[in-house]
C-alpha positions as CSV (number, residue, x, y, z in Angstrom):
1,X,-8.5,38.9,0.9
2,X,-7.0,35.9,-0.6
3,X,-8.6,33.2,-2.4
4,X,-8.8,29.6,-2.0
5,X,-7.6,27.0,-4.3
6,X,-11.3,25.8,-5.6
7,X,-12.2,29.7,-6.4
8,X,-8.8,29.9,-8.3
9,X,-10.0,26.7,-10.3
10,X,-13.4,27.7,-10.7
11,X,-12.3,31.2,-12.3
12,X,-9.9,29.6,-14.5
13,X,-12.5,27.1,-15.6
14,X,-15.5,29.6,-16.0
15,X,-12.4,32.7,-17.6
16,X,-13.8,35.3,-14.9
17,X,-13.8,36.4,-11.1
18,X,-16.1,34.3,-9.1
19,X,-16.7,34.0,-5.3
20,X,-18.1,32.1,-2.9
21,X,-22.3,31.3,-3.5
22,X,-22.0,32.5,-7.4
23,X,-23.5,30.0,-9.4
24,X,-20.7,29.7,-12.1
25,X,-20.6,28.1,-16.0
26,X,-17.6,26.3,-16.0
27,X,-15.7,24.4,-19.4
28,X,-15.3,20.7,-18.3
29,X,-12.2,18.6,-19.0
30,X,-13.4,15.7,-18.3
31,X,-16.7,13.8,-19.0
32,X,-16.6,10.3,-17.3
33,X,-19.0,7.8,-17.2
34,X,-18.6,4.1,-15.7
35,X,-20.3,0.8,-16.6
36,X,-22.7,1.3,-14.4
37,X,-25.1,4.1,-15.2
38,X,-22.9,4.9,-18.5
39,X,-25.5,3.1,-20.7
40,X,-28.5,5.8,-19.2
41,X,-26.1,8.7,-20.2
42,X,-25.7,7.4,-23.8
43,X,-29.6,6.6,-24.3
44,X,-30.4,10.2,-22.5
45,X,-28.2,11.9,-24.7
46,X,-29.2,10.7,-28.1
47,X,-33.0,10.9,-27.2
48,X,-32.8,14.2,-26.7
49,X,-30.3,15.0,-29.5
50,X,-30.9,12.2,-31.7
51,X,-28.7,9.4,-32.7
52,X,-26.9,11.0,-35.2
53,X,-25.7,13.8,-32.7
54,X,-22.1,14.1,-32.5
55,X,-20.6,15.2,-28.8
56,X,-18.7,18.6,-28.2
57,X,-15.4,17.0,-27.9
58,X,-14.6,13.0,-28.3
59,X,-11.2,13.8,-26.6
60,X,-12.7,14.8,-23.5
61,X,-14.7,12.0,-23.0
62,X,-13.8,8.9,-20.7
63,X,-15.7,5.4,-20.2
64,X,-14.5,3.3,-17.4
65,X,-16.2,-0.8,-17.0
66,X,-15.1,-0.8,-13.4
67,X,-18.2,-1.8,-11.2
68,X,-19.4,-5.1,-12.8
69,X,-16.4,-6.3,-14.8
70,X,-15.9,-8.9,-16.5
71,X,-20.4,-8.6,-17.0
72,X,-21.7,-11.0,-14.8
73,X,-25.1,-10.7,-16.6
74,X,-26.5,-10.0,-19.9
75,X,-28.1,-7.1,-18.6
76,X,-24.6,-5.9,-17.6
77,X,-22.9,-7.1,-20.9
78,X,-25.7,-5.3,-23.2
79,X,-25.2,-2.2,-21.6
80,X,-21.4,-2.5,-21.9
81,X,-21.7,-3.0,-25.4
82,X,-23.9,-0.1,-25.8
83,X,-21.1,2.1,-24.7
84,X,-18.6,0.2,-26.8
85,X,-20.9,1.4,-30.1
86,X,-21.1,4.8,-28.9
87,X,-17.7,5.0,-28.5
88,X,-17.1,3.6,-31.9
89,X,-19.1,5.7,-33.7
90,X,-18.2,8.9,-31.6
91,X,-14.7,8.1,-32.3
92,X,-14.1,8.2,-28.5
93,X,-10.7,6.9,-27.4
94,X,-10.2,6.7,-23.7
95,X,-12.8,3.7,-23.0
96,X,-11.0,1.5,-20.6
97,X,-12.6,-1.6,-20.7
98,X,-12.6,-4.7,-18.2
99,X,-9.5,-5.2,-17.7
100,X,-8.2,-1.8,-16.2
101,X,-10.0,-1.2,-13.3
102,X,-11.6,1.6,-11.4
103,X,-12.1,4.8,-13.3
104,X,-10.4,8.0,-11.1
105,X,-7.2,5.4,-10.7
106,X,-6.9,4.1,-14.5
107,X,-7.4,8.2,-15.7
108,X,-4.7,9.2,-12.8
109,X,-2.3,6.4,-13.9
110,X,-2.9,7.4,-17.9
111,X,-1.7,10.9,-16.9
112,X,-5.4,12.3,-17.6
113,X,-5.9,14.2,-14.4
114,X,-4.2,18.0,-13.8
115,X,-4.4,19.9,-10.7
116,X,-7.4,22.4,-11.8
117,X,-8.8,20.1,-14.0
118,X,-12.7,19.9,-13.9
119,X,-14.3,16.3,-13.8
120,X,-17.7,15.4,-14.1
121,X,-18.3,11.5,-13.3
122,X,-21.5,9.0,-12.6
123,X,-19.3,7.7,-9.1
124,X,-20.0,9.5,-6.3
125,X,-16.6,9.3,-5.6
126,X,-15.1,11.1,-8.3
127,X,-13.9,13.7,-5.7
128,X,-11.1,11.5,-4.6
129,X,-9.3,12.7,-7.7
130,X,-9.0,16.1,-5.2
131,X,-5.9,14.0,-4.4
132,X,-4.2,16.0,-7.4
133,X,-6.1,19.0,-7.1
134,X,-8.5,18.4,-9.5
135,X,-12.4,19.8,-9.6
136,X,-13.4,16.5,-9.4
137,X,-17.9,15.4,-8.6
138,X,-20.2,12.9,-9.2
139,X,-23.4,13.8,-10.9
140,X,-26.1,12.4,-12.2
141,X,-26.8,10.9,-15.8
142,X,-28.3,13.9,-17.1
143,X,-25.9,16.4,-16.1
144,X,-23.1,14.2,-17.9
145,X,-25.6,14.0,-21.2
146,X,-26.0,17.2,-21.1
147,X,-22.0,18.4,-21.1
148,X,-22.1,16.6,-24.0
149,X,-23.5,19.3,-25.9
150,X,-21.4,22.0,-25.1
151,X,-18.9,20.9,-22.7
152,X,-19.9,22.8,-19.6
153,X,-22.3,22.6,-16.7
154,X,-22.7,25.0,-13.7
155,X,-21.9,24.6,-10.2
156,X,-22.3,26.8,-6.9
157,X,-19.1,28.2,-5.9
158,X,-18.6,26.7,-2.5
159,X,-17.2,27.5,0.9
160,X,-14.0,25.8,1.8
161,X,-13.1,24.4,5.2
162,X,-9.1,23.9,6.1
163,X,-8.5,20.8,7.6
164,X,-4.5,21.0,9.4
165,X,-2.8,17.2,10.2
166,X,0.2,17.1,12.2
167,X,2.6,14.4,13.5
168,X,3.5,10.8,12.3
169,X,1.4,7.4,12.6
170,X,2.8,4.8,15.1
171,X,3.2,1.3,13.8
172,X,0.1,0.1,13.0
173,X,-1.7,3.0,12.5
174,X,-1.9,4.3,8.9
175,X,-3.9,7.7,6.8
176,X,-7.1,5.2,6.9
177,X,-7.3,5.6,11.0
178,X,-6.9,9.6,10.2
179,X,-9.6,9.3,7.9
180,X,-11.7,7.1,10.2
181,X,-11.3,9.7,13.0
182,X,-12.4,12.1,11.1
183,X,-15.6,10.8,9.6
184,X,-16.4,10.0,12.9
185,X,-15.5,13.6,14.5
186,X,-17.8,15.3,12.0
187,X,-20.6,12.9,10.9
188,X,-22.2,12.4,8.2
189,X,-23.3,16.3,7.7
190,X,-20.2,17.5,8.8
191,X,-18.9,18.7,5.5
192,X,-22.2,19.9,4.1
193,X,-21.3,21.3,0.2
194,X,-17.5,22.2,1.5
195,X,-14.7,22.3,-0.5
196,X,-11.9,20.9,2.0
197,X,-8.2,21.3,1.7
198,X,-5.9,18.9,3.9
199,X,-3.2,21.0,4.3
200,X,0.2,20.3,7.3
201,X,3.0,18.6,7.4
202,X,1.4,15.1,8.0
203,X,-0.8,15.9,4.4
204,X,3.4,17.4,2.8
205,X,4.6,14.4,3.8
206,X,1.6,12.0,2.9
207,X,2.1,9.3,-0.3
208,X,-0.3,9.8,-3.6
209,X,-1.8,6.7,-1.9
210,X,-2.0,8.0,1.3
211,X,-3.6,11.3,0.0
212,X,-6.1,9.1,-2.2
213,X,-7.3,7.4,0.7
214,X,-7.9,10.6,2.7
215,X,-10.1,12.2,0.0
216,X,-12.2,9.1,-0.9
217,X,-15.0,9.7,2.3
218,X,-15.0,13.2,1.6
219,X,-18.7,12.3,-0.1
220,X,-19.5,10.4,3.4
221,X,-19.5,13.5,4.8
222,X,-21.0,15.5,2.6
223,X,-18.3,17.4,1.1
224,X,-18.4,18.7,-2.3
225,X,-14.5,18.2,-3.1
226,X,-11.3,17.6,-1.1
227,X,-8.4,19.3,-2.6
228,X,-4.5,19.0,-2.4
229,X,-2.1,20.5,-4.3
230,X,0.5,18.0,-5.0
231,X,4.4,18.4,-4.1
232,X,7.6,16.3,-3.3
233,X,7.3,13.2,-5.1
234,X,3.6,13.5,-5.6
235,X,4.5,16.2,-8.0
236,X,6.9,14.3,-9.8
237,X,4.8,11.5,-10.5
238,X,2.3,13.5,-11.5
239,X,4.5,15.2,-14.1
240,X,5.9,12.0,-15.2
241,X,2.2,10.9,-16.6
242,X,0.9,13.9,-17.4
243,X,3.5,16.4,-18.3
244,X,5.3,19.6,-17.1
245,X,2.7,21.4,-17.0
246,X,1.3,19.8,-14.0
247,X,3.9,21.9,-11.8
248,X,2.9,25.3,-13.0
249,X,-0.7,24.7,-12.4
250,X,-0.2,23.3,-8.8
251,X,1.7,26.3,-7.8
252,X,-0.6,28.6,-9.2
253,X,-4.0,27.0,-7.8
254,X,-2.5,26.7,-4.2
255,X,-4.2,28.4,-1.9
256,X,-3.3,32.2,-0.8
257,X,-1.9,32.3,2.6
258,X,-4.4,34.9,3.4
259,X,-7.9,32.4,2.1
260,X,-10.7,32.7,4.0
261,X,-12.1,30.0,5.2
262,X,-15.5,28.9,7.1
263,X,-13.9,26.5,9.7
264,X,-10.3,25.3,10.2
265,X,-9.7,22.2,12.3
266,X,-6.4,20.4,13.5
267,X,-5.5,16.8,14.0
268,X,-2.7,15.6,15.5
269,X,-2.0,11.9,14.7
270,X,1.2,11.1,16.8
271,X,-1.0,9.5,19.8
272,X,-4.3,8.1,16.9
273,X,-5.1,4.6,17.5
274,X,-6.7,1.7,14.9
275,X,-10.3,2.6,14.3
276,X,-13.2,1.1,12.7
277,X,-16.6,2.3,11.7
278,X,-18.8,0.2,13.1
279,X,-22.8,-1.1,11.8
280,X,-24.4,0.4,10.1
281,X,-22.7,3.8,9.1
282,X,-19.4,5.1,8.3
283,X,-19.1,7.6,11.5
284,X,-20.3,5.0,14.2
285,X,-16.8,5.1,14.7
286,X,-15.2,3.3,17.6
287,X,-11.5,1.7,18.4
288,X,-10.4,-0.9,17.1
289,X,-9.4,-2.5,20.8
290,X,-13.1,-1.9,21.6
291,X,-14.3,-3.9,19.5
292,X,-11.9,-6.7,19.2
293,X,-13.0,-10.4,19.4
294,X,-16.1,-9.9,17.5
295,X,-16.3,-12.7,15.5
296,X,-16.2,-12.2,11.6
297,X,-17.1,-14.3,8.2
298,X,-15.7,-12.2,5.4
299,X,-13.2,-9.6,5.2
300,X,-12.6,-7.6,1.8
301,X,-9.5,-5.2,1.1
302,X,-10.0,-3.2,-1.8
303,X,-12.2,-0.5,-3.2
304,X,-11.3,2.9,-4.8
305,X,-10.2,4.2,-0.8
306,X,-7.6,1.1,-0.2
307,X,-6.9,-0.8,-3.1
308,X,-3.6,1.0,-3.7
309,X,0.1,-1.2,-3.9
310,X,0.7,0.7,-0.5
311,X,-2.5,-0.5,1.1
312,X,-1.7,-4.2,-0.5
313,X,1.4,-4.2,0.7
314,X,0.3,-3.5,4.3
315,X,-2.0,-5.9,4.4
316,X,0.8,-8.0,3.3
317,X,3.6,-7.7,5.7
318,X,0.2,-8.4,8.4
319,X,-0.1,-11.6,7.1
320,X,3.2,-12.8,6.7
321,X,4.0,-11.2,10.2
322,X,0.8,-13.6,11.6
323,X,2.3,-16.4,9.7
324,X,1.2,-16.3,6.3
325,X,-2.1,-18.1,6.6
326,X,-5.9,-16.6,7.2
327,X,-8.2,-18.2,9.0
328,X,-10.2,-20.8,7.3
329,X,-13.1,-19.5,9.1
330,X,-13.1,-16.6,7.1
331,X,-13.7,-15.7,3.8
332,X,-11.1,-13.2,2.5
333,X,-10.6,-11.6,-0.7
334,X,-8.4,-9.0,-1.8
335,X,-8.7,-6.4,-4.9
336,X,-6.5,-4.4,-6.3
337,X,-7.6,-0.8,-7.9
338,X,-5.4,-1.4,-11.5
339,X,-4.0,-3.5,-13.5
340,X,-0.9,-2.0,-13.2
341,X,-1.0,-2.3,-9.2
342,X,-1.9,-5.9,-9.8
343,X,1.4,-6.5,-12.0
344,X,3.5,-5.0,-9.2
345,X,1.8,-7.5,-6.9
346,X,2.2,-10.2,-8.7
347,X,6.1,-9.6,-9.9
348,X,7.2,-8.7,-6.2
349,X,5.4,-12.0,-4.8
350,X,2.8,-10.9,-2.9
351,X,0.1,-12.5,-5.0
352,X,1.5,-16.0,-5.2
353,X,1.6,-15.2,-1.2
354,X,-2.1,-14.2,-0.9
355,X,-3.4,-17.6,-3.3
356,X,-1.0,-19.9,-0.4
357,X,-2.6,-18.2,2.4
358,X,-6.2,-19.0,1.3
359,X,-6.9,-16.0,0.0
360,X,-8.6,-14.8,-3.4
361,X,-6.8,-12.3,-5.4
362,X,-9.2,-10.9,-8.1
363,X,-8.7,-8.8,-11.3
364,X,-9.0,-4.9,-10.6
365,X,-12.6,-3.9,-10.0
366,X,-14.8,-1.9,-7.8
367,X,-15.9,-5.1,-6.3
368,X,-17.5,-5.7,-2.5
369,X,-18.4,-1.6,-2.4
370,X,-22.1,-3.1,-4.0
371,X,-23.4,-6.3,-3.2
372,X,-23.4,-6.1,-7.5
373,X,-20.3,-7.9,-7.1
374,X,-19.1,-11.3,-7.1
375,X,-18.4,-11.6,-2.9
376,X,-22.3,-10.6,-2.0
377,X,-22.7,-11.7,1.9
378,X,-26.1,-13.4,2.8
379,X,-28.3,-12.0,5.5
380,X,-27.2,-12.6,9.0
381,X,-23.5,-12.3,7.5
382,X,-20.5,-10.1,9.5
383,X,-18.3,-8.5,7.6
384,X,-14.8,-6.4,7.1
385,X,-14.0,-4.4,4.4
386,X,-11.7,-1.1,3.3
387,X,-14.5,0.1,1.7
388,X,-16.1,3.5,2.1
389,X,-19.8,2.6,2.7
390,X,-21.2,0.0,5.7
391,X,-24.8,0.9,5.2
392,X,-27.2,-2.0,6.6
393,X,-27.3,-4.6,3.1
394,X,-25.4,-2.6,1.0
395,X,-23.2,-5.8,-0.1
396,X,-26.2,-8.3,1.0
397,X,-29.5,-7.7,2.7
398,X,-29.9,-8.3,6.2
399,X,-25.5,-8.4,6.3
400,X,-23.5,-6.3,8.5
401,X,-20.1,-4.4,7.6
402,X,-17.5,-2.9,9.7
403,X,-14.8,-0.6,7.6
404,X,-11.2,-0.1,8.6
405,X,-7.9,0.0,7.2
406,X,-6.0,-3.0,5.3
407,X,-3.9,-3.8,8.1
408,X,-6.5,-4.2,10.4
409,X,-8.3,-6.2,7.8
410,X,-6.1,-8.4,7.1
411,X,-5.3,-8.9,11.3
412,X,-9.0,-9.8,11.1
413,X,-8.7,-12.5,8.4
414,X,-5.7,-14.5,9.9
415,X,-7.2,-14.4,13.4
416,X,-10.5,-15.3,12.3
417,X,-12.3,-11.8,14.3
418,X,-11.2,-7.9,14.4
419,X,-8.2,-7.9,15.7
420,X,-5.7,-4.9,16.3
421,X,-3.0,-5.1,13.6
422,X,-0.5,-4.0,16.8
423,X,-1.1,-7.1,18.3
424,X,0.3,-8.7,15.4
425,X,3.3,-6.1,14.1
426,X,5.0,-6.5,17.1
């Protein structure tokens, strides 16, 4: 019997045969921490060791200031600077500070991430970075002290589940409908502890942004780590940031074609629609056309699932399509993931266009997924977002969040309530 790609990473990160339900050591590449909840890592670590103990490997250690950045607090700001010293005197290099942007995209864009690589991280979304084919999880604080030691931690060998996408979107309809549709089709429990590989010609064909987005609900469903091998141009830019190497490893970490796998499922996405998860959960999910005409007061596009150039520049050619204004109705505000996606946004014009259509273009942060951010909505509030979570006050008590994808967004904010982006891009 074949094996699956996470049991081919998990062997070459533990150096022997595993399979599925062994509870495995495994060497970590990467131990990540972000501004939020780094702080607790640093102080649990050198109470236990003491504060002259020296990590396993400075190299291999990553800080990211991505949540609450610039500090909009002293609270915030002392714990920053408590991972600033750390880093100093651990002679840590790879803290990206607050003006980078969100962790798994900064590390991704600085050619840190391999397919195979094993990364621990405070986000519960670190498993996006199965985009590239990496071992990536959230965990908590003292599982990331405690790789500090020796540079390993152990993990339960999971099942995997194959998840097959055929066909091409329509206008209008983009990888966050897919993803949408999916959340919704299996629930919240639906990937309970799976490792999931996306695997068709839809997933061959799909953009690094378009593969980001698919893997960044995984955690909404209860999935361990989603997992694609990269290819086609994928592959390339992989290679480009973070060496040849990246090819060899990709080929041999895909998975055999005779895996065995606990469920495969097909979607077909030539006839999918526009799709929103509706209040207060991210598989109340309903159509778009359903829904329409429900009046709005904030719409956010952003986040580590759509803040990519693609998902920007969708949201774009929406506006300018709906004439180039939002409503004034509606508060909207728009966040790239990186610096670097922020640069392309502003040389190619699309920022100046955002600012003249009433819109606020901020500096690359995690913003509106907490209601830590600057953006909070008050009680009684509706709002849009590409976000990944719509729980009941999770960006303001008592507010209300529907998720969907940037076009439909941005259809919602120069129309002034959801709105299908169809009826727009005409």
């Amino acid at each position: 019997m074949g094996k699956t790609s996470i049991v081919k990473i998990m062997e070459r990160a533990s150096g022997h045969p595993v399979k599925v339900g062994d509870r495995v050591w495994c060497n970590i590449d990467w131990a990540t921490c972000r501004d939020f909840g780094g702080a607790n890592v640093v102080l649990q670590f050198e109470k236990e060791m003491g504060k002259d103990a020296k990590v396993w490997d400075p190299d291999k250690l990553a800080f990211t200031f991505d949540l609450q950045a610039p500090a909009h607090s002293e609270k915030v700001a002392t714990n920053q600077k408590i991972i600033r010293e750390f880093c100093k005197k651990q002679g840590v290099t790879r803290l990206f500070d607050i003006n980078h942007g969100i962790g798994q995209h900064v590390m991704l864009e600085a050619g840190m991430i391999k397919p195979g690589d094993v990364v621990l991280g405070t986000d519960s979304h670190m498993n996006l970075l199965g985009a590239v084919g990496s071992f990536a999880t959230g965990v908590g604080n003292s599982d990331i002290a405690a790789s500090y030691i020796a540079g390993t931690n152990w993990f339960r060998v999971p099942e995997t589940m194959k998840i097959e996408v055929t066909g091409k979107f329509k206008k209008g309809v983009c990888m966050r409908d897919l993803l949408t549709h999916i959340v919704g089709d299996l629930g919240a429990g639906g990937m309970d502890f799976l490792a999931v590989e996306f695997t068709g010609e839809t997933i061959e064909n799909a953009t690094l942004d378009e593969r980001i987005t698919l893997c960044s609900m995984v955690t909404e469903m209860s999935g361990k780590v989603p997992l694609i091998m990269p290819n086609g141009d994928v592959l390339k830019w992989l290679v480009e940031r973070a060496g040849p190497e990246v090819a060899k490893l990709a080929e041999e970490l895909k998975a055999d074609p005779d895996a065995e796998y606990c469920k495969v499922i097909r979607y077909d996405v030539t006839d999918l629609e526009p799709l929103a998860s509706c209040p207060d959960a991210p598989d109340n999910v309903k159509p778009v056309r359903e829904i329409a005409g429900t009046v709005v007061d904030q719409v956010h596009i952003g986040s580590c699932s759509n803040g990519r150039y693609e998902d920007i520049k969708a949201a774009h050619e929406v506006l300018m399509a709906g004439g180039g204004k939002v409503s004034p109705k509606v508060r909207t505000i728009i966040t790239p993931s990186t610096t670097e996606i922020q640069l392309r946004c502003v040389k190619e014009g699309m920022a100046e266009d955002f600012l003249n259509a009433g819109i606020v273009f901020t500096n690359p942060t995690c913003a509106l997924c907490t209601a830590e951010h600057y953006g909070a909505m008050p009680s009684g509030d509706v709002g849009c977002s590409t976000t990944n979570r719509n729980f009941i006050g999770k960006v303001g008590k008592g507010s209300h969040t529907y998720l969907m994808s940037p076009m439909t967004a941005m259809a919602t904010a120069v129309k002034g309530c959801i709105t299908d982006p169809r009826d727009i891009l005409k």
